[in-house]
C-alpha positions as CSV (number, residue, x, y, z in Angstrom):
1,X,79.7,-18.5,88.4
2,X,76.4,-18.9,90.1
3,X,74.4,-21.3,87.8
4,X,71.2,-22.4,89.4
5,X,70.1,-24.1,92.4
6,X,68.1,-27.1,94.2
7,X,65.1,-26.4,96.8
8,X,65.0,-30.1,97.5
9,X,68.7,-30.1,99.2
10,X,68.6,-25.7,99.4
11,X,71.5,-25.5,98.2
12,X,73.4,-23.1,95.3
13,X,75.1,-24.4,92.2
14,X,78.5,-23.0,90.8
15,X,80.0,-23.4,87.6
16,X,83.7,-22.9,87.1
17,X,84.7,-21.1,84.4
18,X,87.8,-20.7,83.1
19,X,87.9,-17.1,81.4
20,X,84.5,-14.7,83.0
21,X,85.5,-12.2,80.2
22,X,84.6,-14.2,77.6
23,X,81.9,-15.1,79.9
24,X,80.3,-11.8,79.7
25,X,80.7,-11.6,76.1
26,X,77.9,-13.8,75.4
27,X,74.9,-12.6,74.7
28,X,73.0,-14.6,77.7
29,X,74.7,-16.2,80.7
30,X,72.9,-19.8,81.1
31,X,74.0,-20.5,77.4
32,X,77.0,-19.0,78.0
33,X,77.7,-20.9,81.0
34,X,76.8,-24.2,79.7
35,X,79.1,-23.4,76.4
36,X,81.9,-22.5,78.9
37,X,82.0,-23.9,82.0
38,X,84.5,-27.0,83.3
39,X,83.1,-30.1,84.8
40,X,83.3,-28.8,88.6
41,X,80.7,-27.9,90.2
42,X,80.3,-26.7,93.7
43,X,77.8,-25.9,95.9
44,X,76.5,-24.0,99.4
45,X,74.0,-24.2,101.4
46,X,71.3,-21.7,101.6
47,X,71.8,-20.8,105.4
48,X,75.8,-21.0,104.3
49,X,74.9,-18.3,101.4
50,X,72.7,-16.6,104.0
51,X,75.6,-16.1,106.9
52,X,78.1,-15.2,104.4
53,X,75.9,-11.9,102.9
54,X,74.8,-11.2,106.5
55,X,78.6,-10.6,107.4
56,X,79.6,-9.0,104.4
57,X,76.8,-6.6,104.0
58,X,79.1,-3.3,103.5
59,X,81.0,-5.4,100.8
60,X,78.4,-6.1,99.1
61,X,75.7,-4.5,96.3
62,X,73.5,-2.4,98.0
63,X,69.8,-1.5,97.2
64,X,70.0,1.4,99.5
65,X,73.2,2.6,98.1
66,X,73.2,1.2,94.7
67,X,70.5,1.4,91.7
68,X,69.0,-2.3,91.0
69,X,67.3,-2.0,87.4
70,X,64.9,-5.0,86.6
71,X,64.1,-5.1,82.8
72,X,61.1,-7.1,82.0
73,X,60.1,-8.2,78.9
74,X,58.1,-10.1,76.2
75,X,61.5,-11.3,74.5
76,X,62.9,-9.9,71.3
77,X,62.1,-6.3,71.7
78,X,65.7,-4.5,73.2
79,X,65.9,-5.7,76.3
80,X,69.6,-7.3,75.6
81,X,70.2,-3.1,73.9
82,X,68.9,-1.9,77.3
83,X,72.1,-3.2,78.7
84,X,74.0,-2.1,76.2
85,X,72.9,1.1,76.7
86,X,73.5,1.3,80.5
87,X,77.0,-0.6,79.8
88,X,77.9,2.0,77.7
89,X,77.4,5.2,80.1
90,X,77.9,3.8,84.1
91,X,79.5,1.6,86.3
92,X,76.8,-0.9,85.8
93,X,76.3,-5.0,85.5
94,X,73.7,-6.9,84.1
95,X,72.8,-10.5,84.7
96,X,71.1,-11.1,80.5
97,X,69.3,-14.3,81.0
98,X,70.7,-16.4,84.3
99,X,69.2,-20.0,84.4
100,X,68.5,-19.5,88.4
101,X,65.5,-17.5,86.8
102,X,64.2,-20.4,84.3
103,X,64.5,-22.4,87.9
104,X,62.4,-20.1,90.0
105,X,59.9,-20.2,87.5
106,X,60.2,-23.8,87.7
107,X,59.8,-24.2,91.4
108,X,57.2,-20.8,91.5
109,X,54.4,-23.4,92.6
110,X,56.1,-24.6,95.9
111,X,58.1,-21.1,96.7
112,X,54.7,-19.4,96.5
113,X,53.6,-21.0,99.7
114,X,56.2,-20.8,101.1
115,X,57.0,-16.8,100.9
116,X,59.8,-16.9,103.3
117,X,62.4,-19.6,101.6
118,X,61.1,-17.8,98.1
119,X,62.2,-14.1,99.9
120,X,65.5,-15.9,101.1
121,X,66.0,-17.2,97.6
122,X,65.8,-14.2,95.6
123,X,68.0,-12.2,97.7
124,X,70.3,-14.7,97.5
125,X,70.4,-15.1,93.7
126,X,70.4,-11.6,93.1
127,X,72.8,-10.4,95.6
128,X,75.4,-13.3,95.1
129,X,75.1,-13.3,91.7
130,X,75.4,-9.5,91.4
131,X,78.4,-9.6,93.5
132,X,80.0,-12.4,91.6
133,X,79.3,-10.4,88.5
134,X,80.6,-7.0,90.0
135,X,84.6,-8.8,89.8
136,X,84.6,-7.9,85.8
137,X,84.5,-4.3,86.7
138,X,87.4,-4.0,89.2
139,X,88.0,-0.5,88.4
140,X,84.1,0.9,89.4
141,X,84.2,2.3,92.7
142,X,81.1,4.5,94.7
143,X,78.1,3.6,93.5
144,X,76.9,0.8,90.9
145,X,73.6,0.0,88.2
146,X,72.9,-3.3,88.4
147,X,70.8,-5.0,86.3
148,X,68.6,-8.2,85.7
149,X,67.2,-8.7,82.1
150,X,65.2,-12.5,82.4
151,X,63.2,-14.0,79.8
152,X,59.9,-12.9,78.7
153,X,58.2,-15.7,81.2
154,X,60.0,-14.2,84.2
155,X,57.1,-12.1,85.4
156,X,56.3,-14.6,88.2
157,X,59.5,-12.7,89.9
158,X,57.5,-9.1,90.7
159,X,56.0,-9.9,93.3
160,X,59.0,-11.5,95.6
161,X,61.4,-8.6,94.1
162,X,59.2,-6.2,95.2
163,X,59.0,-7.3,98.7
164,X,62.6,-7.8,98.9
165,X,64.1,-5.3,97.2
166,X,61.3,-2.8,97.3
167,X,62.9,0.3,95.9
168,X,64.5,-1.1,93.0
169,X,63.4,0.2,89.5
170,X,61.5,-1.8,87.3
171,X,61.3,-1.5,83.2
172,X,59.3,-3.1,81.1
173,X,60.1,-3.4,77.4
174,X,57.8,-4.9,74.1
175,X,57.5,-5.4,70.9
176,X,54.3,-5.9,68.2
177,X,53.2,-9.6,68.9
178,X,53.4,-10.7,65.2
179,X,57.4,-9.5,65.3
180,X,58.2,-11.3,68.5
181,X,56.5,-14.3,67.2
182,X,58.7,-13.7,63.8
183,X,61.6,-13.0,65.5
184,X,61.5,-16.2,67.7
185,X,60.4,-18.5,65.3
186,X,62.6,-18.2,62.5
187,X,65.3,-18.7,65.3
188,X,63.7,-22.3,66.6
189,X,62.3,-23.2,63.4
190,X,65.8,-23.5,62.1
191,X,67.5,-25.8,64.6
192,X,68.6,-29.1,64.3
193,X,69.2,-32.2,66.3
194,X,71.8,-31.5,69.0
195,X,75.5,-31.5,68.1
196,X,78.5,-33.4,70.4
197,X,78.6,-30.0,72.3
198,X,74.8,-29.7,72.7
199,X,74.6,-33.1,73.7
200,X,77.4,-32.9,75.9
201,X,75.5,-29.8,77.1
202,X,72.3,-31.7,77.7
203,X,74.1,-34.4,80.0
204,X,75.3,-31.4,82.1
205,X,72.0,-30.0,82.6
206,X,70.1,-33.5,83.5
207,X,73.3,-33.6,85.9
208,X,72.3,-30.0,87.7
209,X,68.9,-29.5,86.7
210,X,69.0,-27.2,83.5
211,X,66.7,-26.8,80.4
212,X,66.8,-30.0,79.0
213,X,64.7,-31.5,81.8
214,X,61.0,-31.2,80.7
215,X,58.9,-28.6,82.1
216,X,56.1,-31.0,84.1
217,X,52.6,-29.9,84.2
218,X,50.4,-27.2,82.3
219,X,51.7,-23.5,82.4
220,X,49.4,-21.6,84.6
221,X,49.0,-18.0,83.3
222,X,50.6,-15.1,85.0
223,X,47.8,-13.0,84.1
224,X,44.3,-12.8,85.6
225,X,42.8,-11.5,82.6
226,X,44.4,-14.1,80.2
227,X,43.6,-16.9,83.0
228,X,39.7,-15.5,82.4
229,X,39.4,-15.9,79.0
230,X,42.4,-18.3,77.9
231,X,39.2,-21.2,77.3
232,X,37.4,-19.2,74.8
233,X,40.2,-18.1,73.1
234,X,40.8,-19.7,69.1
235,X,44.8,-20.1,69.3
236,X,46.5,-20.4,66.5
237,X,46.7,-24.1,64.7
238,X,50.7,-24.2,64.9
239,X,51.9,-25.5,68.4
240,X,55.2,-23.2,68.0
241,X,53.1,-20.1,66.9
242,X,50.2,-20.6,69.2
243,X,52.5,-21.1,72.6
244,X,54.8,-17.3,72.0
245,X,51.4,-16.1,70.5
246,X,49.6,-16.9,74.3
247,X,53.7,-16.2,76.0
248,X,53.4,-12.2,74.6
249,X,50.0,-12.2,75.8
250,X,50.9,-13.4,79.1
251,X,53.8,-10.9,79.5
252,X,51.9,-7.8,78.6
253,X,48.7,-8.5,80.1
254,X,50.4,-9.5,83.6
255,X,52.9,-6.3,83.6
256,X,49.6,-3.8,82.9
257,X,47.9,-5.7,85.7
258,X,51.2,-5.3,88.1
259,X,51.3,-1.1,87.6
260,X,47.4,-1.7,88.4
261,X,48.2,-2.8,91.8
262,X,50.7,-0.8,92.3
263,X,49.9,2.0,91.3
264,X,52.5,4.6,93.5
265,X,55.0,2.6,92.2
266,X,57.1,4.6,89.6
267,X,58.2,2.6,86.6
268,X,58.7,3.0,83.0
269,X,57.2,0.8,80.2
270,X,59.2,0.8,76.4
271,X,58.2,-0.4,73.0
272,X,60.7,-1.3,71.0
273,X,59.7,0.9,68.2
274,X,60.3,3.9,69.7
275,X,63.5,2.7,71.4
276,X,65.5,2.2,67.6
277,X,63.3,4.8,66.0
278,X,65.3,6.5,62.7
279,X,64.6,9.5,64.0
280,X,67.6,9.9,66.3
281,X,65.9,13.0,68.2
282,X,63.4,10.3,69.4
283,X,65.9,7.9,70.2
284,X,68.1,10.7,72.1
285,X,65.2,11.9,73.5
286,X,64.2,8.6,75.1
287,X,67.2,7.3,75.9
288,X,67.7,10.4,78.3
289,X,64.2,9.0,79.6
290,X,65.7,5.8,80.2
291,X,69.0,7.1,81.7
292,X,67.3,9.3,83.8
293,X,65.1,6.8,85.1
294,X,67.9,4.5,85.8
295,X,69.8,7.1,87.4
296,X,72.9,7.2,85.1
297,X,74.0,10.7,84.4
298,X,75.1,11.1,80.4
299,X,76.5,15.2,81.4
300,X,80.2,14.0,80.9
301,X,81.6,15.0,77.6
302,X,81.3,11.8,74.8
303,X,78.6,10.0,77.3
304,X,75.6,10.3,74.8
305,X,77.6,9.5,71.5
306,X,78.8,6.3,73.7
307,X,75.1,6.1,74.5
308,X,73.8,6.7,70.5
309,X,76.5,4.2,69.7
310,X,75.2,1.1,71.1
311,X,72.5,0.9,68.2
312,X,75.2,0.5,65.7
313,X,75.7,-2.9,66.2
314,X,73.2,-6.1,67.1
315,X,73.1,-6.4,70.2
316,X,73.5,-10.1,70.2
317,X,75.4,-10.2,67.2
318,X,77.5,-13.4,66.8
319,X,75.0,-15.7,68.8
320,X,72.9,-18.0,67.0
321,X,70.2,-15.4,68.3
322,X,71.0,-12.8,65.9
323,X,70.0,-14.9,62.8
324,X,66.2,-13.9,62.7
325,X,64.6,-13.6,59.6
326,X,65.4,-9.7,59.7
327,X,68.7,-10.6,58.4
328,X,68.3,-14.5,56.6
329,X,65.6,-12.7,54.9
330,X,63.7,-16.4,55.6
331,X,60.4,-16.0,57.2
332,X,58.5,-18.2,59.9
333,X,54.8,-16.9,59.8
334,X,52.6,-17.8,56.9
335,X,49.5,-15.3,56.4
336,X,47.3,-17.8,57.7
337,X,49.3,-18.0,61.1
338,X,49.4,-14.0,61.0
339,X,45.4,-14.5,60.4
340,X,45.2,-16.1,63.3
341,X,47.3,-14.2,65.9
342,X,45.3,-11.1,65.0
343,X,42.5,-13.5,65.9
344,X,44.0,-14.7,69.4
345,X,44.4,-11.1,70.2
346,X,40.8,-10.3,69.5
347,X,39.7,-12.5,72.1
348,X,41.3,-10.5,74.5
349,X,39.6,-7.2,75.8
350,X,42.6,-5.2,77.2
351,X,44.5,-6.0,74.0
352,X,42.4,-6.6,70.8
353,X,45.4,-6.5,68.5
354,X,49.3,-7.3,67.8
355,X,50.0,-4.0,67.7
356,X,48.5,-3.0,70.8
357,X,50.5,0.2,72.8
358,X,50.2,-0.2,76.5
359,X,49.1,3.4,77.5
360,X,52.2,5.6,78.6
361,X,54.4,4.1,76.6
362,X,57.8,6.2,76.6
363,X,57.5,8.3,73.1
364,X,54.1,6.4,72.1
């Protein structure tokens, strides 16, 4: 499987690993890789990579034939049910999470001036790693949905997807601030010093360049309007609460600002409220939204109650990821730290609030 790659040497990292099935039963694929993969590791030059698409175009996934789906988010709010959903009622494949992302965001300084290599890049990741993907479903013929759902910081990706891939449908999916925050940090706050897999884990990644390497230099913002005020700002006193406080802000702020300047481009933004409503009209109603937008058809006999199904169970259930304080019952934010989130969020203009809805919501 397609892990990450190196823009020093340009060239693409493979993982083997020995059973893709239970591969694509984990919840994310850099985590899943790392938990699965042998120790060999192979690699391919950029230009190799390059020739190899070129000459098997027809083989290949398509933008002009099949539907690429790119689900942005702020983390924690359905993205990982998104692919559920689409799972559930096409021939589709989604890439939850791929570490090649975490790398691009890594190496977003130097791709950024250089366009080209960073246009080369992302086709590359995407279309091999697509492809690669597309074995698991060996029975799918005609045309496919495929998928990526990133992390919440993958906004930095937009811009080069849209100039690549420039009529591929983009999603954007989020959740009140204080619940993300909740979400995530009852999560981290809970871990513990790394285990003989985790450290075995670790050694891997400093071997290929995964996430235990440190992040060097301060985050620049994606967002103009958070870049503009991010000095005045009173951020919250905990480091943990204050950095996914200023990541939420960062993802919403930046995605309103990307519609802005694009404003003929036809995409649909999704909070996750009205996404698991109780209401199950709502839900059906935007889940036929979402389907429709994503071109999957759900006129077959049994394809909505396959689609109304997916809610029934966590969609990351069995990964350390489903053990939020929503079901340990264990909370992560004090009312001091809630205090001061609402505070952060009155510092910005175009939000004011945790609970803000970004106009046009689907079912808001």
């Amino acid at each position: 499987m397609l892990y990450t790659f190196d823009l020093t040497q340009k060239i693409l990292v493979f993982m083997a690993v020995p059973d893709k099935a239970a591969l694509w039963k984990e919840p994310f694929l850099d985590r899943g890789v790392r938990k699965l993969a042998r120790k060999t590791v192979f690699v391919c030059t950029f230009d190799t990579a390059t020739h190899y698409l070129d000459a098997h175009k027809d083989a290949l996934p398509d933008p002009s034939r099949d539907t690429f789906l790119f689900i942005w988010n702020t983390g924690r709010c359905g993205s990982t049910l998104m692919a559920r959903l689409t799972s559930a009622t096409s021939d589709s494949v989604t890439l939850s999470e791929p570490w090649w992302v975490d790398q691009l965001g890594r190496d977003r300084k130097a791709l950024e001036a250089d366009p080209a290599t960073q246009d080369q890049l992302v086709r590359l990741l995407h279309l091999v790693d697509f492809h690669l993907a597309r074995t698991l479903a060996p029975g799918a013929t005609g045309k496919m949905l495929y998928s990526l759902n990133p992390k919440g910081s993958a906004g930095h990706l937009r811009e080069p997807v849209l100039r690549v891939f420039p009529g591929a449908k983009h999603a954007f999916m989020y959740r009140d601030q204080t619940k993300v925050v909740e979400s995530f940090g009852s999560i981290k706050s809970k871990e513990s010093g790394p285990s003989k897999l985790k450290k075995a884990q670790m050694a891997l990644d400093q071997l290929i360049g995964g996430p235990s390497l440190p992040m060097l230099g301060k985050k620049v913002p994606l967002s103009r309007h958070l870049t503009a005020v991010s000095g005045d700002l009173k951020t919250p006193s905990k480091m943990m609460v204050k950095m996914m406080g200023m990541g939420w802000l960062d993802a919403m702020l930046s995605w309103m600002e990307f519609i802005e300047d694009h404003p003929d481009l036809k995409v649909i933004t999704l909070r996750m409220d009205e996404f698991v409503t109780k209401d199950l009209d709502k839900r059906a109603k935007v889940v036929k939204e979402v389907l429709d937008f994503a071109k999957v058809s759900y006129s077959a006999p049994g394809a909505m109650d396959r689609a109304m199904k997916v809610f029934d169970t966590h969609s990351q259930a069995g990964s350390a990821m489903e053990k939020s304080s929503a079901k340990t019952g264990k909370k992560f934010l004090s009312d001091q730290d809630l205090r001061e989130l609402k505070e952060l969020c009155a510092g910005v203009p175009q939000i004011m609030q945790p609970s803000f809805v970004i106009p046009c919501s689907l079912g808001a």
